[in-house]
C-alpha positions, 0 to 999 in steps of 0.5 A: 500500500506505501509503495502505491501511494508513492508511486501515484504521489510521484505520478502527480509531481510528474504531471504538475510539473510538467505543466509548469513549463508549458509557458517557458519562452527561450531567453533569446526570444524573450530578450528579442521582445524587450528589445524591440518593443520596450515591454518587460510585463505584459498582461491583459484581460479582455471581455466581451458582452457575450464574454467574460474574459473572452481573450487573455494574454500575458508575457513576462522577462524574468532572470530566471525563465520567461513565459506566455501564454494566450487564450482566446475564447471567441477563436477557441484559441490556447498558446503556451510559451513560444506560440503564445509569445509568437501570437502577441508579438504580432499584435505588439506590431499592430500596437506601436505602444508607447511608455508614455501615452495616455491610459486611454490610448493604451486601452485603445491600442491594446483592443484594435492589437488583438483585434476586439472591437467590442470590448466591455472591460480590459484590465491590462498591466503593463510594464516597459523596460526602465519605466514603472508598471502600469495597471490600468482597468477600462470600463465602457 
C-alpha cells in the first residue's frame, strides 16, 4: 500500500510539473521582445458582452525563465510559451505602444492589437523596460 501511494504521489509531481513549463519562452526570444518593443510585463484581460474574459494574454522577462501564454475564447484559441509569445508579438506590431501615452490610448491600442472591437472591460498591466508598471482597468 506505501509503495502505491508513492508511486501515484510521484505520478502527480510528474504531471504538475510538467505543466509548469508549458509557458517557458527561450531567453533569446524573450530578450528579442524587450528589445524591440520596450515591454518587460505584459498582461491583459479582455471581455466581451457575450464574454467574460473572452481573450487573455500575458508575457513576462524574468532572470530566471520567461513565459506566455494566450487564450482566446471567441477563436477557441490556447498558446503556451513560444506560440503564445509568437501570437502577441504580432499584435505588439499592430500596437506601436508607447511608455508614455495616455491610459486611454493604451486601452485603445491594446483592443484594435488583438483585434476586439467590442470590448466591455480590459484590465491590462503593463510594464516597459526602465519605466514603472502600469495597471490600468477600462470600463465602457
Amino acid at each position: 500500500m506505501k509503495k502505491w501511494i508513492s508511486f501515484t504521489l510521484a505520478c502527480c509531481l510528474l504531471i504538475v510539473g510538467g505543466c509548469s513549463d508549458q509557458n517557458i519562452v527561450p531567453k533569446k526570444e524573450a530578450a528579442n521582445v524587450v528589445d524591440t518593443y520596450g515591454i518587460t510585463k505584459f498582461h491583459v484581460t479582455i471581455e466581451t458582452k457575450e464574454e467574460k474574459k473572452a481573450l487573455e494574454a500575458s508575457f513576462a522577462e524574468k532572470k530566471e525563465r520567461s513565459e506566455a501564454e494566450y487564450l482566446n475564447k471567441k477563436q477557441e484559441v490556447a498558446l503556451h510559451g513560444k506560440k503564445a509569445l509568437e501570437k502577441i508579438t504580432k499584435a505588439f506590431d499592430k500596437m506601436d505602444l508607447d511608455p508614455e501615452a495616455e491610459e486611454t490610448e493604451l486601452v485603445k491600442k491594446v483592443a484594435e492589437g488583438f483585434g476586439i472591437k467590442d470590448y466591455k472591460m480590459i484590465r491590462l498591466e503593463i510594464t516597459f523596460k526602465g519605466h514603472d508598471s502600469k495597471e490600468i482597468m477600462f470600463s465602457k
